[in-house]
SESE-239317 format. One line per field, with one value per residue: residue number from 1; x, y, z of N, C-alpha, C in turn. Coordinates in steps of 0.02 Angstrom, whole numbers, m for minus. Each point is the difference from the previous one (the first is absolute). Example, Ala and Ser with C-alpha at 12.3 -4.5 7.8 and 13.67 -1.06 7.14 Angstrom:
2
k = (1, 2)
n.xx = (660, m18)
n.yy = (m284, 53)
n.zz = (390, m36)
ca.xx = (m45, 42)
ca.yy = (59, 59)
ca.zz = (0, 3)
c.xx = (45, m39)
c.yy = (60, 55)
c.zz = (0, 37)
END
This chain:
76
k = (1, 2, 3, 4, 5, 6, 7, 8, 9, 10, 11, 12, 13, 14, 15, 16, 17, 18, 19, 20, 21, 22, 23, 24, 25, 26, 27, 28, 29, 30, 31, 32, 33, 34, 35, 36, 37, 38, 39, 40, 41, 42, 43, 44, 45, 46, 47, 48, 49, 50, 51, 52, 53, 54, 55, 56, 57, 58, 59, 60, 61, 62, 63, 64, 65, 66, 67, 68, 69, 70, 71, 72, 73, 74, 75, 76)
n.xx = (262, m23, m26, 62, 18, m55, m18, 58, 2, m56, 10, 57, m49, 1, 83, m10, m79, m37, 18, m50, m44, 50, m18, 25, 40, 34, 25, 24, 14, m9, 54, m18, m20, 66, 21, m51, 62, 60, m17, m25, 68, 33, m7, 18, 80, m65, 63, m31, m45, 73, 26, m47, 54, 21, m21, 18, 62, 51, 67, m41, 46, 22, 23, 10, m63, 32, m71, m34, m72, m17, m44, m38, m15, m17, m55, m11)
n.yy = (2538, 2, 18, 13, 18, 5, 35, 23, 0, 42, 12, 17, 12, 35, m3, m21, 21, m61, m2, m43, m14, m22, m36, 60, m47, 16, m45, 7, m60, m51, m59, m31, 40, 13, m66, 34, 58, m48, m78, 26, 38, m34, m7, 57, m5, m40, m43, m57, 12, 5, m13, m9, 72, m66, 71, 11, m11, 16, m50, 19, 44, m53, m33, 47, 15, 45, 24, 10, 31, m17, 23, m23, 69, m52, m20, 64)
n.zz = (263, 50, m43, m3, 55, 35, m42, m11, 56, m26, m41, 40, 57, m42, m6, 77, 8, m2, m51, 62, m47, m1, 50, 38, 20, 39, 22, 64, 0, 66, 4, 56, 28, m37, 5, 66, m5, m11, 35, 42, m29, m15, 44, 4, m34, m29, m16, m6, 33, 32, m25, 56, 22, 28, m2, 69, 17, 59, 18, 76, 32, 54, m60, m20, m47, m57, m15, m85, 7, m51, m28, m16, 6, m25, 4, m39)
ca.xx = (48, m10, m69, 28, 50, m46, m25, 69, 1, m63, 32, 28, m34, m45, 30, 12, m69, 3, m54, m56, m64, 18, m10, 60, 12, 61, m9, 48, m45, 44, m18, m74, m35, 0, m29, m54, m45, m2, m61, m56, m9, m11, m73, m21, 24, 22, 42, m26, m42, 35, 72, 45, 57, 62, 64, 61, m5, 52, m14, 69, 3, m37, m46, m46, 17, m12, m4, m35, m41, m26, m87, m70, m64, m64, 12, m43)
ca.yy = (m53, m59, m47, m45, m76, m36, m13, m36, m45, m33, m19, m63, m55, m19, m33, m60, m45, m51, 15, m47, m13, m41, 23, m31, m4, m48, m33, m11, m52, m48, m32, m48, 67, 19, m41, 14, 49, m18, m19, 55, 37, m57, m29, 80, 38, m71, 33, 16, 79, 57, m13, m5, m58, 56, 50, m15, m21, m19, m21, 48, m28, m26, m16, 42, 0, 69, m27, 50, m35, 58, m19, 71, 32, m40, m64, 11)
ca.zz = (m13, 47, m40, m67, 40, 10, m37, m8, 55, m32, m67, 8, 34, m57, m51, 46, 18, m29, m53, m16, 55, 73, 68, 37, 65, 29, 63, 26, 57, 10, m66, 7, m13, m79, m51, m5, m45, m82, m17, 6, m35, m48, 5, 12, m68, m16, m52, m72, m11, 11, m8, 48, 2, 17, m38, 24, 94, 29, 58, 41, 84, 45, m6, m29, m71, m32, m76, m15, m24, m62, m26, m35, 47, m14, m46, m59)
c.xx = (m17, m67, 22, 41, m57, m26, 52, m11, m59, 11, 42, m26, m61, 11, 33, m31, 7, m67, m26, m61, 2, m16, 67, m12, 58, m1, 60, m21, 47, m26, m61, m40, m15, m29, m79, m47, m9, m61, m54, m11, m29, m80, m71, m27, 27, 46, m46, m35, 32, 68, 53, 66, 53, 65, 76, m3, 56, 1, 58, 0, m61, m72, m78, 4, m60, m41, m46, m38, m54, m46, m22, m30, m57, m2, m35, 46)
c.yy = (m63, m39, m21, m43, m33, m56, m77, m66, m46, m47, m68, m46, m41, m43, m55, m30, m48, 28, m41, m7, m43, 11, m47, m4, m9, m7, m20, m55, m48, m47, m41, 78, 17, m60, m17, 48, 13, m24, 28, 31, m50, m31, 53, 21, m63, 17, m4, 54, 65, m11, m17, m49, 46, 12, m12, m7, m27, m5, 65, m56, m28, m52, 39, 18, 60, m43, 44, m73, 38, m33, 48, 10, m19, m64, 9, m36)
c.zz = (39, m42, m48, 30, 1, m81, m38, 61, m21, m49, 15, 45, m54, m52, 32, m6, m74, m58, m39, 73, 49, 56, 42, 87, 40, 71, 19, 60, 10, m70, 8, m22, m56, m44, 27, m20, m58, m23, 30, m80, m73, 22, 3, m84, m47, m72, m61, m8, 34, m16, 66, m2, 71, m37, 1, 75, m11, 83, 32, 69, 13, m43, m43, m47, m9, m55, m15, m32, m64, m22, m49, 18, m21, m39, m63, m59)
END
């Protein structure tokens, strides 16, 4: 019985994950911080040949901002 809980627990961590070739990131950084890793990433993962964008990001305490940053795992 316990490989079918398992298998079930499987299943639904499976049906969370995002179903596309995307490559994800998220970063939690002060805000000067975050809007430099943004561009690292943008100058890294240029949008026209990866889709780079940021995903989402919101601001918490103290000045700091959560954001996910997403691409394609290549530029083919």
């Amino acid at each position: 019985m316990g490989g079918l809980k398992r298998r079930i627990a499987d299943a639904r961590k499976a049906d969370k994950a995002p179903r596309d070739s995307f490559v994800r990131q998220t970063f939690c950084l002060a805000r000067e911080d975050a809007r430099e890793k943004a561009r690292e990433w943008f100058a890294t993962y240029p949008k026209a040949a990866y889709w780079t964008e940021v995903e989402s990001w919101r601001q918490l305490e103290g000045d700091r901002i959560e954001f996910t940053m997403r691409r394609l795992p290549s530029a083919d």
